[in-house]
N, C-alpha and C positions, 0 to 999 in steps of 0.2 A: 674250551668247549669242544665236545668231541661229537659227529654225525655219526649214525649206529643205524639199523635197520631190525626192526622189531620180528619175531619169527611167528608163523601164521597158529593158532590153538584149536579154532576150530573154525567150521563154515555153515551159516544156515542147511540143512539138506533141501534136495527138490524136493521133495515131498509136501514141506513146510512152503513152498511158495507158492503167494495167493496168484493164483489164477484167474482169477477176474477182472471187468471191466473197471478202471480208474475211477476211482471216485471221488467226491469234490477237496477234500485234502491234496490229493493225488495232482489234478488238476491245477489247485491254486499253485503248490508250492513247484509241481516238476510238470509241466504243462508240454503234453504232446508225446508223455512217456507214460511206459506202462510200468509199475514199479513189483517186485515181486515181492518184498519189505523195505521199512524207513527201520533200522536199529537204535535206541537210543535208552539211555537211562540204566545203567549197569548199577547192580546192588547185590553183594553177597549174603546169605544167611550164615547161622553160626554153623552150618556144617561144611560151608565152601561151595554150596551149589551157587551160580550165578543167574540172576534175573537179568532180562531186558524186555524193554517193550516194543511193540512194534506200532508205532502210532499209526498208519491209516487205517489198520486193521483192525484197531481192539485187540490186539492180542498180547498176552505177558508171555516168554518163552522159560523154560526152567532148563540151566545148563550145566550138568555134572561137571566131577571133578575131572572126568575121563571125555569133557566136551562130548559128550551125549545129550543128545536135545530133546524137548517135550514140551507139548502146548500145553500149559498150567494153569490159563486163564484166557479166558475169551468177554467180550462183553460192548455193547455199542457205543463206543467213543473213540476219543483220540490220545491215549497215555501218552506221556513225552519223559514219566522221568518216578522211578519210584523210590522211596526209601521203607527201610522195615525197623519199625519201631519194637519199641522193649516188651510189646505182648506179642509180636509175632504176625501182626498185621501189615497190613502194605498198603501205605501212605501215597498217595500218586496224584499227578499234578497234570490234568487234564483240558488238552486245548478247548473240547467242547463242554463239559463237564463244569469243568472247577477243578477245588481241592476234595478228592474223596479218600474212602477209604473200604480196603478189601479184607474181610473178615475170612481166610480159606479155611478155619476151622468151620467157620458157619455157614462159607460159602455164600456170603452178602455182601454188596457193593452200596453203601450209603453217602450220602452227602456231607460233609464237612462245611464247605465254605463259597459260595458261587459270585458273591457281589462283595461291594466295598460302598458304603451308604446307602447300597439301593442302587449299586452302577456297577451292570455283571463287570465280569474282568472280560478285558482285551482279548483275553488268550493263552490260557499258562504254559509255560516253558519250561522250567526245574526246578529243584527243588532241596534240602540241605535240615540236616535234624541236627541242632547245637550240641555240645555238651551239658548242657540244662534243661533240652528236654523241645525249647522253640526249634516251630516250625522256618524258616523263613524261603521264601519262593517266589519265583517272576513271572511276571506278566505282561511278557512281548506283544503281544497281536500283530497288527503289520506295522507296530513300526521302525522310522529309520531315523539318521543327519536330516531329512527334510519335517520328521515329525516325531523328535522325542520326547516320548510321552509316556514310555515305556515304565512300568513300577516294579519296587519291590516291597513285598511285604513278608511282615511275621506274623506269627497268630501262636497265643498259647492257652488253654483250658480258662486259664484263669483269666487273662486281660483280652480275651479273642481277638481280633481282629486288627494289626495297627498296618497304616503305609508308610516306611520307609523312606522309600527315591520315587518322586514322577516325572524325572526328566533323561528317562534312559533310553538311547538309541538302541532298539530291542536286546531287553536284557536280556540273556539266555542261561547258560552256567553259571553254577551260584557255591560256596562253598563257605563254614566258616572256619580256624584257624584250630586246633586240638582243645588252646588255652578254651577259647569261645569269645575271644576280647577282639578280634577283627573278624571282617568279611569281605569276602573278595566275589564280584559280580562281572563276567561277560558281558559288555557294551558289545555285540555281537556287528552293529553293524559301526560304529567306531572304529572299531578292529583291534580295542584296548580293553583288556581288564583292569576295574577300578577296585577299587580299597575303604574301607572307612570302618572307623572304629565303633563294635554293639555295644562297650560298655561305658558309654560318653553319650550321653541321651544330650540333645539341643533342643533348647526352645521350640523348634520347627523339623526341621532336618538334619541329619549327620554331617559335620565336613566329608567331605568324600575326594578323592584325588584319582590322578591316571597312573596306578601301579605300574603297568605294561601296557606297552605302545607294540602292535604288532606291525606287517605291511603285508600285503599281496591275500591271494583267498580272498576268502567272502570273512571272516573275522573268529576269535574264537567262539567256540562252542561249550562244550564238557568241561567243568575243570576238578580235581580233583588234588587235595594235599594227604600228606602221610603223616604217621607218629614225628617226624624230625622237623617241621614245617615245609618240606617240598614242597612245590606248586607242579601241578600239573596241569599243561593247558594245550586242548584240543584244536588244531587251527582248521577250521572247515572250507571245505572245496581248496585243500594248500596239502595234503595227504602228509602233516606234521603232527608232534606231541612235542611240544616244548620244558623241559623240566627247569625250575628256577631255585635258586639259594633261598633261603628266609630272607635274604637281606635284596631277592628280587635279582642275581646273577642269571643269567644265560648257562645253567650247567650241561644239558645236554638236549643236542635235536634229534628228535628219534623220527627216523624214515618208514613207510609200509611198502612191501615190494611190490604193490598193486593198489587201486584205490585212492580217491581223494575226498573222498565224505568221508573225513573222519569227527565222529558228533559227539563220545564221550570218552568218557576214562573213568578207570577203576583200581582201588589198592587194592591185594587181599589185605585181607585185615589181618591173616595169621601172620603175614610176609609182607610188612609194606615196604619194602626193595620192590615188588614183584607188579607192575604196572598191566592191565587190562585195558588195551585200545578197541572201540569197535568204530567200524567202516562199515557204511550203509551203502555202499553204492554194491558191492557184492557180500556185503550179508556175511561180512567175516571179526573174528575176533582172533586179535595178535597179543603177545604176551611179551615184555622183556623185565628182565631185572636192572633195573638203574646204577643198583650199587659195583657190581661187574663192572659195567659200563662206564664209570663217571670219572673223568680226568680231572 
């Protein structure tokens, strides 16, 4: 297992930072600070431009090949996490909101999905588009070990709406596997990401296991796998990227020369060697290649 340190790509500019007074996001989560962005939810389009959103702000940022930045999207809520589906829309999974979706051709923001029986969601957190087309995405709210109650769920045109897991100590990053036959879920404040297999429907619930046991931080966050089944996983307030074997190895701890919110990760999709880290605490995106790296 070799420790490496990831090289900086680009950095929010000042221009782009909010200025203003704290708002109740702001508040709840980083209480007594003034934040200039939260970064989170990285998603490439097929031209290689990179999205992220900035959750207190409502805002989506659009980032060139050449880390050139640009507000792309503005709008009143809390993003935490987008993906872009096969017409070119942007799927996003909204603390205040729900599940919506952003139409930039039409430049419309509609509703998808906000309740589960008639019971809004907790608080969505991320979110992950199978290879078949399901949605599946979490719903943290506040909680934790003293009350997990955290879910995940799927939803697809045709069966809408199913729940998954209701016993997750805030579930947060969410990913599923290339094949689409596992999914792996950030128990964020567990400090483990769990596992369980989509294509094994149970009477009730999935068997589900502790894939990865972390320590120290606040738990993962982001996670992200590649074409080879790599795991990539975000350890937040711990300033690590963890990469794992399919068979769940320890291949490589990747360091940031600054910074310890690190909240997601991103493959390109041209180059899945080529790992996308972002750091919310100064508003930076780092870049390594794994394969170089990997002893």
């Amino acid at each position: 297992m070799a420790k490496i340190t990831a090289s900086l790509f680009t950095q929010l500019p000042e221009e782009l930072h909010f200025k203003g007074a704290p708002n109740d996001w702001v508040k709840m989560t980083r209480p007594g600070q003034n934040l200039h962005s939260f970064l989170e939810g990285p998603e490439f389009d097929a031209d290689g431009n990179l999205y992220l959103v900035d959750v207190p702000y409502g805002r989506i940022f659009k980032i060139t090949q050449l880390g050139e930045w640009q507000l792309f999207y503005q709008y009143d809520g809390e993003p935490h996490s987008i993906k872009i589906d096969k017409n070119g829309d942007f799927i996003i999974v909204d603390y205040k909101l729900g599940l919506v979706k952003y139409a930039p051709k039409k430049n419309k923001l509609s509703t998808i999905v906000t309740a589960y029986n008639g019971v809004p969601f907790k608080g969505l957190s991320d979110l992950t588009i199978a290879a078949n087309g399901d949605y599946y995405f979490t719903d943290c709210g506040r909680t934790s070990l003293s009350n997990p109650t955290g879910c995940v769920y799927k939803y697809n045109n045709l069966d809408g709406l199913s729940l998954i897991l209701n016993n997750v100590p805030y579930p947060n990053g969410i990913v599923t596997s290339p094949n689409g036959q596992s999914c792996f879920v950030a128990a964020t404040r567990a400090n483990a990401v769990w596992k369980f297999k989509t294509n094994k429907p149970e009477p009730t619930y999935p068997m589900v296991g502790n894939y990865i046991q972390l320590t120290g931080g606040l738990g993962p966050d982001g996670l992200a796998i590649n074409e080879d089944d790599k795991l990539a996983v975000a350890h937040a307030q711990k300033g690590r990227v963890y990469i794992y074997s399919p068979l769940g190895d320890l291949l490589l701890d990747i360091r940031l020369p600054q910074g310890l919110w690190v909240t997601s990760i991103a493959f390109q999709p041209k180059n899945q060697n080529e790992l996308y880290i972002i750091e919310a605490q100064y508003g930076a995106i780092y870049r390594i290649n794994i394969s170089v790296n990997e002893s």
